[in-house]
C-alpha positions, 0 to 999 in steps of 0.5 A, spaced: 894 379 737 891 386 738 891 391 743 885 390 746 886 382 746 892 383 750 889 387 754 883 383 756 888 376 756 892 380 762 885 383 766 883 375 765 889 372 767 890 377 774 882 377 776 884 369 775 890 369 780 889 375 784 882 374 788 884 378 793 885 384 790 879 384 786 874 383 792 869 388 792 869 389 799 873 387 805 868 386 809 864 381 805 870 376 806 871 378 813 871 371 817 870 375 824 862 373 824 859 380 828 862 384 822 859 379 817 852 380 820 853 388 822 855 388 815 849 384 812 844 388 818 846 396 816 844 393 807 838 391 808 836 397 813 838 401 807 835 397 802 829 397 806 829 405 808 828 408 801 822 402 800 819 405 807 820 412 805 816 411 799 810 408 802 810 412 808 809 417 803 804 413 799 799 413 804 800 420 807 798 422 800 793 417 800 789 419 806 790 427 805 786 425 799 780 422 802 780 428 808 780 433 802 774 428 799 770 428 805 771 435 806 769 437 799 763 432 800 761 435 806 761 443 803 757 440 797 751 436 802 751 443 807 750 447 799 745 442 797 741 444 802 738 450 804 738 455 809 733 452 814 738 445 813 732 443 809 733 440 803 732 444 796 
């Protein structure tokens, strides 16, 4: 049998017979249910921030474009038109 054969049979056989150890984290399998909600309330905030940030930052960005586009397209109509406010 080979090194890497043996080694992978004894993680399987602990993974299998040791549960406890290899949980991922204690408060996922905390029984105490207010931990449990806490728990699942702060993951989804934090998955939530990040898409937040991203589309808060979409939207400034997008409404600084159009104030900028409006701003130049006001310049381009008052140089269109001449000094007398008459159109040339």
């Amino acid at each position: 049998m080979s090194m890497r054969l043996r080694t992978a049979a004894l993680a399987l056989i602990l993974l299998a017979g040791l549960p406890d150890v290899v949980a991922a984290c204690p408060v996922c399998f905390d029984p105490r249910e207010e931990n449990r909600l806490a728990f699942i309330a702060t993951t989804a905030f934090l998955s939530l921030l990040p898409l937040g940030m991203v589309a808060g930052a979409g939207l400034w960005l997008r409404r600084r474009v159009r104030t900028l586009d409006a701003r130049e397209l006001d310049r381009l109509d008052a140089e269109s038109e001449g000094p007398d406010g008459s159109a040339s």
